[in-house]
C-alpha positions as CSV (number, residue, x, y, z in Angstrom):
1,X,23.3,-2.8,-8.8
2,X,21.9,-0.5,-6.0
3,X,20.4,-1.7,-2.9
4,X,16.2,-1.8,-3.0
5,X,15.5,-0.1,0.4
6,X,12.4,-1.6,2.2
7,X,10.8,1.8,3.3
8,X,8.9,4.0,1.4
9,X,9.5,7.3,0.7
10,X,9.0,10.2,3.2
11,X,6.1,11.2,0.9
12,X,4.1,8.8,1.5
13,X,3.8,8.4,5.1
14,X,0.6,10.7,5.4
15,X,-0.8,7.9,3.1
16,X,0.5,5.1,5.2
17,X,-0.7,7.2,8.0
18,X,-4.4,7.3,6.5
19,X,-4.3,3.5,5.2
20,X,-3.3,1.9,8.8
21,X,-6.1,3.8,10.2
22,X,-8.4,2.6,8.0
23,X,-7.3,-1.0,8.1
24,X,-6.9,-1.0,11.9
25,X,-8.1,-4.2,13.4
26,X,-8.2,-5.4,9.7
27,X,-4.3,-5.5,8.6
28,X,-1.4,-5.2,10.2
29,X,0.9,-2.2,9.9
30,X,3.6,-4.2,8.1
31,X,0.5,-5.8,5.5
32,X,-0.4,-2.0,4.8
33,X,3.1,-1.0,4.1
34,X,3.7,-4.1,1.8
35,X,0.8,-2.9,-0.2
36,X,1.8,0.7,-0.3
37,X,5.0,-0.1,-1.7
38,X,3.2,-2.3,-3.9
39,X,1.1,0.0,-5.4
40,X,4.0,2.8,-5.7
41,X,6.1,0.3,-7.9
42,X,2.9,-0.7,-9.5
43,X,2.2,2.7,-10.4
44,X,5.7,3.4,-11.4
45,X,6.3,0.4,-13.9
46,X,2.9,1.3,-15.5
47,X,2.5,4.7,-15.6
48,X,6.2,6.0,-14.6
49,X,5.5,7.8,-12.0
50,X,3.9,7.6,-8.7
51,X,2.2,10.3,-7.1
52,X,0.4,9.8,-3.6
53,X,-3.0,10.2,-4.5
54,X,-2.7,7.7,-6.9
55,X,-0.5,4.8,-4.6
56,X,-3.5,5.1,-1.7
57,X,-6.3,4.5,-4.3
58,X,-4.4,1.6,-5.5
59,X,-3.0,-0.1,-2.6
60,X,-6.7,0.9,-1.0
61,X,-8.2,-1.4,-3.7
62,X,-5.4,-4.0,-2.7
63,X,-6.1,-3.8,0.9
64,X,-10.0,-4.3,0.4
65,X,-9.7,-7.1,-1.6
66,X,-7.5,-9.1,1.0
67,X,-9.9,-8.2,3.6
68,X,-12.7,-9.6,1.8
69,X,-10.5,-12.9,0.8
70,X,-9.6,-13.2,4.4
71,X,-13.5,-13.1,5.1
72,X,-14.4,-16.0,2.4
73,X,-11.7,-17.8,4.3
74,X,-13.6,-17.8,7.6
């Protein structure tokens, strides 16, 4: 069985790039990652493929909903 490796692919760092921005102050770096990866296997079970645009809407949605549980929690 082939190793899983924990970083995405090169593709998507300009997504990473544009979702730790976003989050800044909100998530950390590694909690954006986790959710890009996510969303790309997400995407890729579902659908069976897993194209940029459509990992940062997903892990997006992902990564405003945890904000906003994170705010009920306060």
């Amino acid at each position: 069985m082939p190793e899983k490796s924990t970083a995405p692919p090169r593709d998507f760092a300009p997504v990473l790039a544009r979702l730790n921005t976003e989050f800044a102050g909100v998530h950390l770096e590694a909690t954006v990652s986790r959710c890009v990866d996510a969303a790309r296997q997400g995407a890729l079970d579902v659908t069976g493929r897993a194209t940029p645009d459509l990992v940062e809407r997903i892990a997006r949605q992902h990564l405003q909903v945890l904000a906003l549980a994170f705010a009920e929690r306060r």
